[in-house]
PDB file of N, CA, C and O in Angstrom:
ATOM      1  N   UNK A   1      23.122  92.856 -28.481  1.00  0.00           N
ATOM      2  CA  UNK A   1      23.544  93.451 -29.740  1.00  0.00           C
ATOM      3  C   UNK A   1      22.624  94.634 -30.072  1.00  0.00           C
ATOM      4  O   UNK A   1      21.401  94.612 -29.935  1.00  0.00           O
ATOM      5  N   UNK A   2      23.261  95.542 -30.468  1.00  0.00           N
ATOM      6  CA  UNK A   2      22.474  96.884 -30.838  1.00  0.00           C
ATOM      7  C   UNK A   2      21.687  96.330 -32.352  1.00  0.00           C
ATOM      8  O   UNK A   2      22.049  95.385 -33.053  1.00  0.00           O
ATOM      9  N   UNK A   3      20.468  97.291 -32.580  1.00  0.00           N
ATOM     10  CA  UNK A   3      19.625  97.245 -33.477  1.00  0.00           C
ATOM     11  C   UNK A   3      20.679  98.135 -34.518  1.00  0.00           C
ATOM     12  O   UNK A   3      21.101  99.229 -34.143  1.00  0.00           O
ATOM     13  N   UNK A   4      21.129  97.465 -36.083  1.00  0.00           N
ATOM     14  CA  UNK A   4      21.327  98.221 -36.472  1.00  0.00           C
ATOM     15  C   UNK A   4      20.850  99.563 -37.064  1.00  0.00           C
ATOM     16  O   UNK A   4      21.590 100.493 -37.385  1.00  0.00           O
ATOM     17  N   UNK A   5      19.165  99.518 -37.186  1.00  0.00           N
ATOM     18  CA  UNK A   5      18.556 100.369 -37.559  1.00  0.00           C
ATOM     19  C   UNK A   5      18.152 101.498 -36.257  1.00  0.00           C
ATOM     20  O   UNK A   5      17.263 102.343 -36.358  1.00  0.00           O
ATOM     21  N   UNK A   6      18.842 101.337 -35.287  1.00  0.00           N
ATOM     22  CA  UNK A   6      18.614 102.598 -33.543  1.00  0.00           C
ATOM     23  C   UNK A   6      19.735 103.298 -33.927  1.00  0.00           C
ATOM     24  O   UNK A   6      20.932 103.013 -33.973  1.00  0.00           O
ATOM     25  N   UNK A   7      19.155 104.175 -34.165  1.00  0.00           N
ATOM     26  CA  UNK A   7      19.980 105.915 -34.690  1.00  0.00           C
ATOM     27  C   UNK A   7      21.135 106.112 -33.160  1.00  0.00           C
ATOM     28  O   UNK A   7      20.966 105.936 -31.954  1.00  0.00           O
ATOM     29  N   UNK A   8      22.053 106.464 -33.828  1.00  0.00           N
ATOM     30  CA  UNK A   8      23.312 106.658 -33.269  1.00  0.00           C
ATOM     31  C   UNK A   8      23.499 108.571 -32.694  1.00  0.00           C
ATOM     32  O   UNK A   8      23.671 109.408 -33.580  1.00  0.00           O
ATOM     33  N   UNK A   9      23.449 108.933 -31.500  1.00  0.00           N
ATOM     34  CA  UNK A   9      24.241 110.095 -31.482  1.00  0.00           C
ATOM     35  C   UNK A   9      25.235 110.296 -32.264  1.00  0.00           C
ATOM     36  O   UNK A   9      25.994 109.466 -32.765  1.00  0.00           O
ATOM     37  N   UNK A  10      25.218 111.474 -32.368  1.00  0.00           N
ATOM     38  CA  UNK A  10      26.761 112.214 -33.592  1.00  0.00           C
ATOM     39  C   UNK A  10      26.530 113.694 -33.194  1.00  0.00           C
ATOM     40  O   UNK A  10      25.707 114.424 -32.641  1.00  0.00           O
ATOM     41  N   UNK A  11      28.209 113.711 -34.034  1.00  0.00           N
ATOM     42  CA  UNK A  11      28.364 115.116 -33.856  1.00  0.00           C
ATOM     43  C   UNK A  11      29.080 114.974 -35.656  1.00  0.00           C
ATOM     44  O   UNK A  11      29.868 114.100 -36.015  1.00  0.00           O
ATOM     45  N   UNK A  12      28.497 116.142 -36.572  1.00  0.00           N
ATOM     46  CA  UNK A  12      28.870 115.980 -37.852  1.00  0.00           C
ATOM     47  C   UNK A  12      29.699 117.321 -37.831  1.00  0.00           C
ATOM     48  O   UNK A  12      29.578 118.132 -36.913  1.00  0.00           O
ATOM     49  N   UNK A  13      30.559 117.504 -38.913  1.00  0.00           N
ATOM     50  CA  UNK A  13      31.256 118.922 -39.398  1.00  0.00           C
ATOM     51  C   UNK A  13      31.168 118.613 -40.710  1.00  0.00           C
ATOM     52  O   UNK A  13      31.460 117.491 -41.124  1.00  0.00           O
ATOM     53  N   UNK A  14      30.696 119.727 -41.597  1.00  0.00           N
ATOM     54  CA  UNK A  14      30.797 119.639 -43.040  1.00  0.00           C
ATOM     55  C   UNK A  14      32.191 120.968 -43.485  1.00  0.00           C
ATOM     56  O   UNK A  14      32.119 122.192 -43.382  1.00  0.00           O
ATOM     57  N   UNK A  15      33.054 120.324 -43.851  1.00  0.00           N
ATOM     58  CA  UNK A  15      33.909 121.030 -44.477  1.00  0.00           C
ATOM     59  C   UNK A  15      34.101 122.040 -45.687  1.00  0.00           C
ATOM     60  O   UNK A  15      34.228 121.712 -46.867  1.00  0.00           O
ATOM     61  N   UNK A  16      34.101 122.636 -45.450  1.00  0.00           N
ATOM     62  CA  UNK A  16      34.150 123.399 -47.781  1.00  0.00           C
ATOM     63  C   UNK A  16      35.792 122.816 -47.747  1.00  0.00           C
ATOM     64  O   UNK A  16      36.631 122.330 -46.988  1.00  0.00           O
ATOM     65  N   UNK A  17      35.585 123.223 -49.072  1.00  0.00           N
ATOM     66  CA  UNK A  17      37.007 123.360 -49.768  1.00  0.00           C
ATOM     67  C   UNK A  17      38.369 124.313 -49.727  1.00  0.00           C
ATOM     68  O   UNK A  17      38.077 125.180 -50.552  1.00  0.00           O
ATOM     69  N   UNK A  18      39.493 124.586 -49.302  1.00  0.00           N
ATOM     70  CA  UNK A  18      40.233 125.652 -49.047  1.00  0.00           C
ATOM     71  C   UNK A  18      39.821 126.915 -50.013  1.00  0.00           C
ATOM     72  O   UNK A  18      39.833 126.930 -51.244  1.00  0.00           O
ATOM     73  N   UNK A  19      39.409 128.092 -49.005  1.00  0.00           N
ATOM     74  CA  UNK A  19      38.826 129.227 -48.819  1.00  0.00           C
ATOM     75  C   UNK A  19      37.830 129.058 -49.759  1.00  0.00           C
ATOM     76  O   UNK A  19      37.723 129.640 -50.838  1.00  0.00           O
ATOM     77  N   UNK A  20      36.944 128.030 -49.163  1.00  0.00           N
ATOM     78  CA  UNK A  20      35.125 127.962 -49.332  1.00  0.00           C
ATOM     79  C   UNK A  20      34.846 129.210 -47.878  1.00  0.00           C
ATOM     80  O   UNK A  20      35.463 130.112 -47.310  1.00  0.00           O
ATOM     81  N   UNK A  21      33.329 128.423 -47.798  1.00  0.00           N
ATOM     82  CA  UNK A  21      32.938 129.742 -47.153  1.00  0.00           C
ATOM     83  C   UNK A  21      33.068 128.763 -45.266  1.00  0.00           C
ATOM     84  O   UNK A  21      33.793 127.800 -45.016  1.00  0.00           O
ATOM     85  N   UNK A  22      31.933 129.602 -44.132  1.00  0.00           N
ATOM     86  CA  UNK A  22      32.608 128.494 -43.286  1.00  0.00           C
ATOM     87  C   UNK A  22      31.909 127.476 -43.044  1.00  0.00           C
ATOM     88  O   UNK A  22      30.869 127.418 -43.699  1.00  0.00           O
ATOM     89  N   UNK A  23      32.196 126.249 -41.996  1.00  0.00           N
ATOM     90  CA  UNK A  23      32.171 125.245 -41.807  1.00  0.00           C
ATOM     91  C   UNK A  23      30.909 124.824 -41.525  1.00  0.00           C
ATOM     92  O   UNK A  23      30.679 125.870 -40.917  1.00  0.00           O
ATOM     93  N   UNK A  24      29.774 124.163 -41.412  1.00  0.00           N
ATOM     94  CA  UNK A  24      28.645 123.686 -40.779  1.00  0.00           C
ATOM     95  C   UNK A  24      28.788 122.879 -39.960  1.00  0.00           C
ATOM     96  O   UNK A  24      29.824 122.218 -40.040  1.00  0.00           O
ATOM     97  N   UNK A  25      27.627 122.519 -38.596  1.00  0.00           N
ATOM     98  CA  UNK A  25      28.396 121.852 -37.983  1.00  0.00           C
ATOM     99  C   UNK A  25      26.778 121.130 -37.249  1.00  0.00           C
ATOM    100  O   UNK A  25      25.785 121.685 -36.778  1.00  0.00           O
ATOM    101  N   UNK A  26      27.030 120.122 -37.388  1.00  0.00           N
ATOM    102  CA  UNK A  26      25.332 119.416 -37.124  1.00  0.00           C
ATOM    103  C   UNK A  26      25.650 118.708 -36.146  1.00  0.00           C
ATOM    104  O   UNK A  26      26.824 118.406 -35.932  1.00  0.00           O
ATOM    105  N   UNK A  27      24.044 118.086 -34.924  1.00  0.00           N
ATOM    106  CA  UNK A  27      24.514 116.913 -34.383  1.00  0.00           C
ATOM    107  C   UNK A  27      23.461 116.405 -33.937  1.00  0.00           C
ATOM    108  O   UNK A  27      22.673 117.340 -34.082  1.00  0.00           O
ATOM    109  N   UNK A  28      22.949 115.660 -33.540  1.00  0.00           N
ATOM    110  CA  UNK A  28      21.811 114.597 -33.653  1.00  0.00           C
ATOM    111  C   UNK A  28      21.799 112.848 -33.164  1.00  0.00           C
ATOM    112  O   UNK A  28      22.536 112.087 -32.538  1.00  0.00           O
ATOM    113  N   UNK A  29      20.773 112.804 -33.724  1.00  0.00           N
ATOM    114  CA  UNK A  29      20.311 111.217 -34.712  1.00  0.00           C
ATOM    115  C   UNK A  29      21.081 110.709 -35.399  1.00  0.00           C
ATOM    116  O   UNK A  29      21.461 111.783 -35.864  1.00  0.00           O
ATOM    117  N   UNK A  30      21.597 110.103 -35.832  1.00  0.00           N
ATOM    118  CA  UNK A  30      22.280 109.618 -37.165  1.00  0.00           C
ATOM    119  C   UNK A  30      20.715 108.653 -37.591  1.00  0.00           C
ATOM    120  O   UNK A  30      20.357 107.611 -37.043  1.00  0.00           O
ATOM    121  N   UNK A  31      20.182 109.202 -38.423  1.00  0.00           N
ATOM    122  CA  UNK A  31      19.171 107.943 -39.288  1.00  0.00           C
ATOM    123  C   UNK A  31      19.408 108.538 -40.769  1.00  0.00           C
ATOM    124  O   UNK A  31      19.869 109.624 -41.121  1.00  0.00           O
ATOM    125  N   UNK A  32      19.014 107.632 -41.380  1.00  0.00           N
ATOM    126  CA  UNK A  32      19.072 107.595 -42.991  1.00  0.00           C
ATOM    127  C   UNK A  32      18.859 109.178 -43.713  1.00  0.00           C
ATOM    128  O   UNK A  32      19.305 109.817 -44.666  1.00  0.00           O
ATOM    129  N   UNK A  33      18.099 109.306 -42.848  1.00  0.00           N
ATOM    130  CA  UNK A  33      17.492 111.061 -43.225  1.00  0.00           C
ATOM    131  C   UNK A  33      18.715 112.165 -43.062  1.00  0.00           C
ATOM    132  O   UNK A  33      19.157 112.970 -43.882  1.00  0.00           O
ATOM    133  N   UNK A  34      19.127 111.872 -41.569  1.00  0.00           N
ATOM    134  CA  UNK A  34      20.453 112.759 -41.443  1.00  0.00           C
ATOM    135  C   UNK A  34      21.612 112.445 -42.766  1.00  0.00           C
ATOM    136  O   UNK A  34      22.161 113.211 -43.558  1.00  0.00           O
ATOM    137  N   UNK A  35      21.674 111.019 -42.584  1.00  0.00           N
ATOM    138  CA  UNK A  35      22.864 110.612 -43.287  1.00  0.00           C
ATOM    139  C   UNK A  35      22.860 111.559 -44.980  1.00  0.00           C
ATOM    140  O   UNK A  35      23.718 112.243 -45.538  1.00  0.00           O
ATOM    141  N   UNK A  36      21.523 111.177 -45.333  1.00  0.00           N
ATOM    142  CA  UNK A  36      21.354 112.208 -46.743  1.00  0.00           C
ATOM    143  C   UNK A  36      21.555 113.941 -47.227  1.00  0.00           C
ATOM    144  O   UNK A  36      22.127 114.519 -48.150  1.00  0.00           O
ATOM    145  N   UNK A  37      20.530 114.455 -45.738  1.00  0.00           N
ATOM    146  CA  UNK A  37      21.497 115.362 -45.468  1.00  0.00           C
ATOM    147  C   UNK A  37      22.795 115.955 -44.999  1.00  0.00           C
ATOM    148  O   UNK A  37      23.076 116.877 -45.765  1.00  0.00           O
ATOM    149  N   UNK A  38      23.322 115.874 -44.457  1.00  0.00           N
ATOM    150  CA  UNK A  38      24.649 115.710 -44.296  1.00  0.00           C
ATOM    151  C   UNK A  38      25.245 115.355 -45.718  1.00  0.00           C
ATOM    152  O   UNK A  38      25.968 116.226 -46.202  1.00  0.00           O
ATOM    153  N   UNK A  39      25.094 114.474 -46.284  1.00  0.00           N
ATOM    154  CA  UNK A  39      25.616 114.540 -47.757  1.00  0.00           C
ATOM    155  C   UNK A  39      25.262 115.545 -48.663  1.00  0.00           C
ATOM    156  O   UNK A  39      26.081 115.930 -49.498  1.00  0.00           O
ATOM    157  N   UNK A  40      24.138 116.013 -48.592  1.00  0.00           N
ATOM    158  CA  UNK A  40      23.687 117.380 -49.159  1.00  0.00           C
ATOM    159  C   UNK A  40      24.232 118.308 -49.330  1.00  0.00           C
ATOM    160  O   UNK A  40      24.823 118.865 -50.255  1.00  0.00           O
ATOM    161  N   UNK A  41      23.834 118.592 -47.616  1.00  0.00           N
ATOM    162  CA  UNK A  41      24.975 119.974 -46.811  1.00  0.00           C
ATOM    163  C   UNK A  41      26.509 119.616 -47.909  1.00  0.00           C
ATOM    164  O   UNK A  41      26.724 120.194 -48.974  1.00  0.00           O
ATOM    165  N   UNK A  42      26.986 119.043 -47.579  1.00  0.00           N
ATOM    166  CA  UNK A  42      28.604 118.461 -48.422  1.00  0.00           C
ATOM    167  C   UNK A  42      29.259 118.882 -49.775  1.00  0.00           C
ATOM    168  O   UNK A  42      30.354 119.355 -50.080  1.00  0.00           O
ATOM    169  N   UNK A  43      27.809 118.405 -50.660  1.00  0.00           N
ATOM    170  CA  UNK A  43      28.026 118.738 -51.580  1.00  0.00           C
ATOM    171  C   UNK A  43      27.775 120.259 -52.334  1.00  0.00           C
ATOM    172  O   UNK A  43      28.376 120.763 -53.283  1.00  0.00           O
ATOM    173  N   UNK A  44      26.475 120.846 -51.400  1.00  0.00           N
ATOM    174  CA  UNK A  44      26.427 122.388 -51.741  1.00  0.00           C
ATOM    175  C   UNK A  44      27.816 123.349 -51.209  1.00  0.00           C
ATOM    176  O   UNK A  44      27.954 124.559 -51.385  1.00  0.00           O
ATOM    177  N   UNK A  45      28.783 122.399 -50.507  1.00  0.00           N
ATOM    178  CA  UNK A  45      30.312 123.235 -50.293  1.00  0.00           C
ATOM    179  C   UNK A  45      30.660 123.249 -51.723  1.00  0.00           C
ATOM    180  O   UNK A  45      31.208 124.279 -52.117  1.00  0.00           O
ATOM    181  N   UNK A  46      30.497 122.517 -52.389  1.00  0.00           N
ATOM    182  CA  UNK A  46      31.503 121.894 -53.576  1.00  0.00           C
ATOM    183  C   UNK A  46      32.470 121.300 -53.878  1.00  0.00           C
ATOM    184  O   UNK A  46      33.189 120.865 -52.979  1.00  0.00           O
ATOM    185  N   UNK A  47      32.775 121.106 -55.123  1.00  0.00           N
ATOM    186  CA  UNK A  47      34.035 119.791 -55.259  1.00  0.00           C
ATOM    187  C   UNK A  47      35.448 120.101 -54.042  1.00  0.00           C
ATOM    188  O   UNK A  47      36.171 121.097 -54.017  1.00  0.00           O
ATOM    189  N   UNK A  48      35.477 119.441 -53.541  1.00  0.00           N
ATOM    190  CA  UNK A  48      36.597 119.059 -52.414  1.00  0.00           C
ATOM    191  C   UNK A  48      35.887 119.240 -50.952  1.00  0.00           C
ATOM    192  O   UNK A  48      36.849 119.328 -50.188  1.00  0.00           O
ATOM    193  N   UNK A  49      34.906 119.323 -50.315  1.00  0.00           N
ATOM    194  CA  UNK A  49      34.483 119.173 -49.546  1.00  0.00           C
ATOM    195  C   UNK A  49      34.332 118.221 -48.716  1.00  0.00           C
ATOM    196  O   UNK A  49      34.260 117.056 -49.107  1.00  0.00           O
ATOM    197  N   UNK A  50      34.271 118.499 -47.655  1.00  0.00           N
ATOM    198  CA  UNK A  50      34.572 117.104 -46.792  1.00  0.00           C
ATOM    199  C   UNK A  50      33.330 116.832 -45.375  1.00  0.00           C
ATOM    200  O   UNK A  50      33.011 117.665 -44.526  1.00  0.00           O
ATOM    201  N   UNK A  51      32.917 115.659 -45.486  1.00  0.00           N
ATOM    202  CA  UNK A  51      32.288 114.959 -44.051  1.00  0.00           C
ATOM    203  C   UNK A  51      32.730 114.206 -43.328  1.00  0.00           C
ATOM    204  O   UNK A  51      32.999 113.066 -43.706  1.00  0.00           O
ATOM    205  N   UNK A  52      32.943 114.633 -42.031  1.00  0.00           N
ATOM    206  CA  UNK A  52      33.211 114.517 -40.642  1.00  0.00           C
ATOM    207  C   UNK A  52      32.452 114.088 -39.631  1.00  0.00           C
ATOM    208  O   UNK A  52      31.677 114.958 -39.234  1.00  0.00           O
ATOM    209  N   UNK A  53      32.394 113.156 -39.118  1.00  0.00           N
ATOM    210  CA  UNK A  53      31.073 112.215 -38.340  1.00  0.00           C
ATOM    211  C   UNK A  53      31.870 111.493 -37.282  1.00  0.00           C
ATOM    212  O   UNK A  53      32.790 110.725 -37.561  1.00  0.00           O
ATOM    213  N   UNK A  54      31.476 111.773 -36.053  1.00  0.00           N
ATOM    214  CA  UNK A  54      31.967 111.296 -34.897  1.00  0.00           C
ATOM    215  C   UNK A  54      30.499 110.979 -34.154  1.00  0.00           C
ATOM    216  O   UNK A  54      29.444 111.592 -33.993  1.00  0.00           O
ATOM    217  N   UNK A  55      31.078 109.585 -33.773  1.00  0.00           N
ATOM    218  CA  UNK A  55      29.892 108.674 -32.868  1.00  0.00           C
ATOM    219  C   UNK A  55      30.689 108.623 -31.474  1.00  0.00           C
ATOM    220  O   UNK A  55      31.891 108.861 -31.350  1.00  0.00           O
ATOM    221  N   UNK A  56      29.766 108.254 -30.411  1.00  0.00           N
ATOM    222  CA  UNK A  56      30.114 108.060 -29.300  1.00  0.00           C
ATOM    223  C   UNK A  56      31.372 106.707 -29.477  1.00  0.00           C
ATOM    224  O   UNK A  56      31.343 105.920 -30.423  1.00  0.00           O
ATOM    225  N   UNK A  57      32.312 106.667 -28.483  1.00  0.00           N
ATOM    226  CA  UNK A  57      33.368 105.764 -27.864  1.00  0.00           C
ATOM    227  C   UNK A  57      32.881 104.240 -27.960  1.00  0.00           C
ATOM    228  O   UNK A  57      33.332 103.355 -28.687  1.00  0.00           O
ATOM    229  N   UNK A  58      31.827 104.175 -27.020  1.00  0.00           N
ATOM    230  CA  UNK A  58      31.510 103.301 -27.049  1.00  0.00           C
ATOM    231  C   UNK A  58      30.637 102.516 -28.039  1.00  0.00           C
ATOM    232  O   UNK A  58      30.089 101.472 -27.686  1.00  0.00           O
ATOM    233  N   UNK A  59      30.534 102.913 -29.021  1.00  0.00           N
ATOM    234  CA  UNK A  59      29.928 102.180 -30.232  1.00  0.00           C
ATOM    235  C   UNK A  59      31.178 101.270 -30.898  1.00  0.00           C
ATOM    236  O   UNK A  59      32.361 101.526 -31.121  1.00  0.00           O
ATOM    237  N   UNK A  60      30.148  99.814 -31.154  1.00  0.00           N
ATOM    238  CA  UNK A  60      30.854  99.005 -31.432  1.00  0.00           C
ATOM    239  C   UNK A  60      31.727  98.958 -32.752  1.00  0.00           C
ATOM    240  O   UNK A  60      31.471  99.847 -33.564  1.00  0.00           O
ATOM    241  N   UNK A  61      32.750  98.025 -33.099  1.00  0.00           N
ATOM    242  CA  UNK A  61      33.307  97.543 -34.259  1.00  0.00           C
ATOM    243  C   UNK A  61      32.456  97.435 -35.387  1.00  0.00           C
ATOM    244  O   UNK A  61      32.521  97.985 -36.486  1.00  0.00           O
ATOM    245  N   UNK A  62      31.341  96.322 -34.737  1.00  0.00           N
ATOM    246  CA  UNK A  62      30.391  96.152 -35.911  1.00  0.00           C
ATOM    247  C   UNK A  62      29.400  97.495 -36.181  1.00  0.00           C
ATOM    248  O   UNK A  62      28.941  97.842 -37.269  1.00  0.00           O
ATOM    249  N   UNK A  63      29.241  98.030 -35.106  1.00  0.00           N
ATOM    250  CA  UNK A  63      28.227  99.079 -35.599  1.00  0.00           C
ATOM    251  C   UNK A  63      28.627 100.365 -35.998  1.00  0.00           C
ATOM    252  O   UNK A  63      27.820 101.220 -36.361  1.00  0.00           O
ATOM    253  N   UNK A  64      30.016 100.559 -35.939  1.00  0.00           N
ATOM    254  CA  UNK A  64      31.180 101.417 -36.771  1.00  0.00           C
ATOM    255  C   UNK A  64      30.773 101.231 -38.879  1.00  0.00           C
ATOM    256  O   UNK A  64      30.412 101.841 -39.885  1.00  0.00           O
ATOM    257  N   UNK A  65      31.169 100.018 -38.378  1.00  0.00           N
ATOM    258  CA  UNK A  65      31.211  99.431 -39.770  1.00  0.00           C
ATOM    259  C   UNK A  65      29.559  99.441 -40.517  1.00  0.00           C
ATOM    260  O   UNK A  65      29.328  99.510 -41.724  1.00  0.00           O
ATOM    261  N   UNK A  66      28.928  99.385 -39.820  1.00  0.00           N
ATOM    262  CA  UNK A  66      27.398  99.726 -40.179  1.00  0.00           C
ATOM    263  C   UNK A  66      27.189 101.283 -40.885  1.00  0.00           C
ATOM    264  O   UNK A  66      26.842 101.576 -42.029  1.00  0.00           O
ATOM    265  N   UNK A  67      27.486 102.003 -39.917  1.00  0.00           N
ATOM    266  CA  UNK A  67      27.423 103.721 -40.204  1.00  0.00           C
ATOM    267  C   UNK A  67      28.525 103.582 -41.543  1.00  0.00           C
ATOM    268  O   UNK A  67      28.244 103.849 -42.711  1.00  0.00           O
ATOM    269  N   UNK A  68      29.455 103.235 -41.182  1.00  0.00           N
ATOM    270  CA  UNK A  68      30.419 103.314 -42.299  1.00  0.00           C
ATOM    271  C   UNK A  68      30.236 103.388 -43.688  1.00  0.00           C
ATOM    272  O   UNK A  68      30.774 104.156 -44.484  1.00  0.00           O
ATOM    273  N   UNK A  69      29.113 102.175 -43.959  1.00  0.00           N
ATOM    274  CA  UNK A  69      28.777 101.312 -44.759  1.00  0.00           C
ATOM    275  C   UNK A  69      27.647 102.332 -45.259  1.00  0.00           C
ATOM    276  O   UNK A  69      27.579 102.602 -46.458  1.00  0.00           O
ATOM    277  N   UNK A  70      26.713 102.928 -44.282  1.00  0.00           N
ATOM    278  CA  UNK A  70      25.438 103.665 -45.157  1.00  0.00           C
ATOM    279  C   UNK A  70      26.805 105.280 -44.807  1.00  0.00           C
ATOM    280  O   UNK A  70      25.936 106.121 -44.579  1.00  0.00           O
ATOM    281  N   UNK A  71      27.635 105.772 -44.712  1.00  0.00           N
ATOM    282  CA  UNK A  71      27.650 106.888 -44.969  1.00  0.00           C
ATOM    283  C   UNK A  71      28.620 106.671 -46.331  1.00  0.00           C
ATOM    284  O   UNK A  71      28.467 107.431 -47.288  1.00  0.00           O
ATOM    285  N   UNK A  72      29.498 105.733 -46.365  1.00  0.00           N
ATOM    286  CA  UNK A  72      29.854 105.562 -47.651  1.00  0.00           C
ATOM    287  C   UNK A  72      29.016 105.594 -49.049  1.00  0.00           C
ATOM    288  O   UNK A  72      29.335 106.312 -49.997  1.00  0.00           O
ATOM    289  N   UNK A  73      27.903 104.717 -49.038  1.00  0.00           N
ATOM    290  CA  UNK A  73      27.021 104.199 -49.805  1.00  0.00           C
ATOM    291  C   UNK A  73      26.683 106.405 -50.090  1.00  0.00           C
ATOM    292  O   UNK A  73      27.013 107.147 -51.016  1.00  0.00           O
ATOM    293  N   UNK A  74      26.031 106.635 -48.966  1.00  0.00           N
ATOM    294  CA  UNK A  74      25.817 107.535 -49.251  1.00  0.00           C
ATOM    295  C   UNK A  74      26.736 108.767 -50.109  1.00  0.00           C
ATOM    296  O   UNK A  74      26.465 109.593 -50.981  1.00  0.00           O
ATOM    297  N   UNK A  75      28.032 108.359 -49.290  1.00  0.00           N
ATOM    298  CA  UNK A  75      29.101 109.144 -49.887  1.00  0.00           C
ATOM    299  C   UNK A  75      29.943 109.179 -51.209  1.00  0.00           C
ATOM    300  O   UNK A  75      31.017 109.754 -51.388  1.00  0.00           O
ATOM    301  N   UNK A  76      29.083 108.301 -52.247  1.00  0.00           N
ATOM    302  CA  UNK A  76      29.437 107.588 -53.576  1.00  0.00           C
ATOM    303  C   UNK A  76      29.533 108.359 -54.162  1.00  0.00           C
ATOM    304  O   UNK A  76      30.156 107.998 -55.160  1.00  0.00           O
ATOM    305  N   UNK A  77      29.208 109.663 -54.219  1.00  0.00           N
ATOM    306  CA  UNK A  77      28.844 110.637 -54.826  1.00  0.00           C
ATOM    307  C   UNK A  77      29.819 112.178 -55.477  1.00  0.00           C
ATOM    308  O   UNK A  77      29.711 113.175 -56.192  1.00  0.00           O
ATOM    309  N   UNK A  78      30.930 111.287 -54.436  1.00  0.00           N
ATOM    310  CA  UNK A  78      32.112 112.484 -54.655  1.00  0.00           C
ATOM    311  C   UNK A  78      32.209 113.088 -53.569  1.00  0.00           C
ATOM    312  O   UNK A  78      32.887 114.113 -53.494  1.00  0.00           O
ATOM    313  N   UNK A  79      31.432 112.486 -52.310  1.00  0.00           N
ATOM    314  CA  UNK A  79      31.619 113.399 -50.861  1.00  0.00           C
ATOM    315  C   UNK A  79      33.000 112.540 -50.242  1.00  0.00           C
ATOM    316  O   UNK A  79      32.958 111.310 -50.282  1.00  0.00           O
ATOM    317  N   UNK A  80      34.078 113.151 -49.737  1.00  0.00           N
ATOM    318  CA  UNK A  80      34.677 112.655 -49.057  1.00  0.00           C
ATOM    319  C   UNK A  80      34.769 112.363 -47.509  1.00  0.00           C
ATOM    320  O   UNK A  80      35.374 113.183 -46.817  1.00  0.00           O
ATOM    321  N   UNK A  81      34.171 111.174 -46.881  1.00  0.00           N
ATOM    322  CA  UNK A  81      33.572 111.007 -45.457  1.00  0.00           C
ATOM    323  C   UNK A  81      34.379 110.297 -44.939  1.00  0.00           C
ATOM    324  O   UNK A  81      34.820 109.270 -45.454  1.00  0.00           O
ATOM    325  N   UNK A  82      34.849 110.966 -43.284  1.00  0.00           N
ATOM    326  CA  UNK A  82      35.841 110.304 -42.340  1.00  0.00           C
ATOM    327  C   UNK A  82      34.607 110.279 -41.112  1.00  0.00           C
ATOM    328  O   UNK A  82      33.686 111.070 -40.905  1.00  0.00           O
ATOM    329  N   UNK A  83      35.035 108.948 -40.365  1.00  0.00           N
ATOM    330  CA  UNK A  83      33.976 108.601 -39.402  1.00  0.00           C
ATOM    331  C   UNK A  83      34.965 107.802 -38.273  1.00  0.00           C
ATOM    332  O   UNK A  83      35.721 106.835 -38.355  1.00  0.00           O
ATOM    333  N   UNK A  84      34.565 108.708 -37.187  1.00  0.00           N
ATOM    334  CA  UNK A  84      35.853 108.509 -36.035  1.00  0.00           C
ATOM    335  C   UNK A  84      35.025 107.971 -34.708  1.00  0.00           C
ATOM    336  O   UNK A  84      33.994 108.613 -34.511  1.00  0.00           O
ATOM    337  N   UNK A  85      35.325 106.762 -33.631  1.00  0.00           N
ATOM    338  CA  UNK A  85      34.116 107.014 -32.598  1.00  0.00           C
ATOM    339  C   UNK A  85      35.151 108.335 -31.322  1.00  0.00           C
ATOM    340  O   UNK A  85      36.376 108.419 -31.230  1.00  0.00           O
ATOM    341  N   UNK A  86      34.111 109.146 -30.554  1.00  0.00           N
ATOM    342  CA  UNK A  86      34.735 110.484 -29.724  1.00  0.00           C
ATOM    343  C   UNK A  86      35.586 109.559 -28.885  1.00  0.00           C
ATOM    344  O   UNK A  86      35.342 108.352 -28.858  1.00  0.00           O
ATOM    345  N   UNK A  87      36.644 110.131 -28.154  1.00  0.00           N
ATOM    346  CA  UNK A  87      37.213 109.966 -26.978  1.00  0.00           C
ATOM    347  C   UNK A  87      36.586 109.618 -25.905  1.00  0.00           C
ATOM    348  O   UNK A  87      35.773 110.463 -25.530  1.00  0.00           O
ATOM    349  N   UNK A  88      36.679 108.467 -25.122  1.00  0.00           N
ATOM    350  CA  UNK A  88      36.165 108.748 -23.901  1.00  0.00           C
ATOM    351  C   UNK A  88      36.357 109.995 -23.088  1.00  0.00           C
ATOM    352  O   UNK A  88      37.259 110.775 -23.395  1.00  0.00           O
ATOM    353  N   UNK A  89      35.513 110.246 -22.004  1.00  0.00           N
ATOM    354  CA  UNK A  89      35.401 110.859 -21.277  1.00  0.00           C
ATOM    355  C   UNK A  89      36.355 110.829 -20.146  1.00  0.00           C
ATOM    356  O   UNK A  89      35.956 109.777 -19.646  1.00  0.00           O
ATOM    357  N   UNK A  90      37.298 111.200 -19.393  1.00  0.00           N
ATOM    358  CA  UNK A  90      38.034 110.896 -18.432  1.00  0.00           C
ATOM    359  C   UNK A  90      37.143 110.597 -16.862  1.00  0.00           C
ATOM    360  O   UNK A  90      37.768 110.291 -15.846  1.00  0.00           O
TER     361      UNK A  90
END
């Protein structure tokens, strides 16, 4: 079983709002630190802005639901966050 606290690869996109300015586009760690920023980044788009967070394929159900859980928490705020795991690789 994975540690839930072992930072996850990602690839983030922060969205603005239709004809905000353009897109940001982060990728990393996923730890608590990212997760905040990334909500940051989000909200300096402004109201209707959106976060976009893709984890590797192979990350589990439960550890979906983990990230889920702190980017929501994080995302309480009026950020709207979609969290997808990537495609495998062929």
């Amino acid at each position: 079983m994975i540690d839930p606290d072992t930072p996850l690869p990602f690839w983030g996109r922060v969205v603005p709002p239709a004809g905000g300015p353009s897109h940001l586009v982060r990728s990393g760690w996923l730890t608590p630190y990212t997760v905040e920023t990334l909500v940051e980044d989000t909200l300096r788009m402004g109201t209707g802005g959106r976060l976009l967070v893709t984890v590797p394929a192979t990350t589990s159900e439960w550890m979906l639901g983990k990230v889920r859980e702190r980017l929501t928490r994080a995302g309480g705020r009026g950020v709207e966050v979609n969290l997808a795991g990537a495609p495998a690789a062929p």
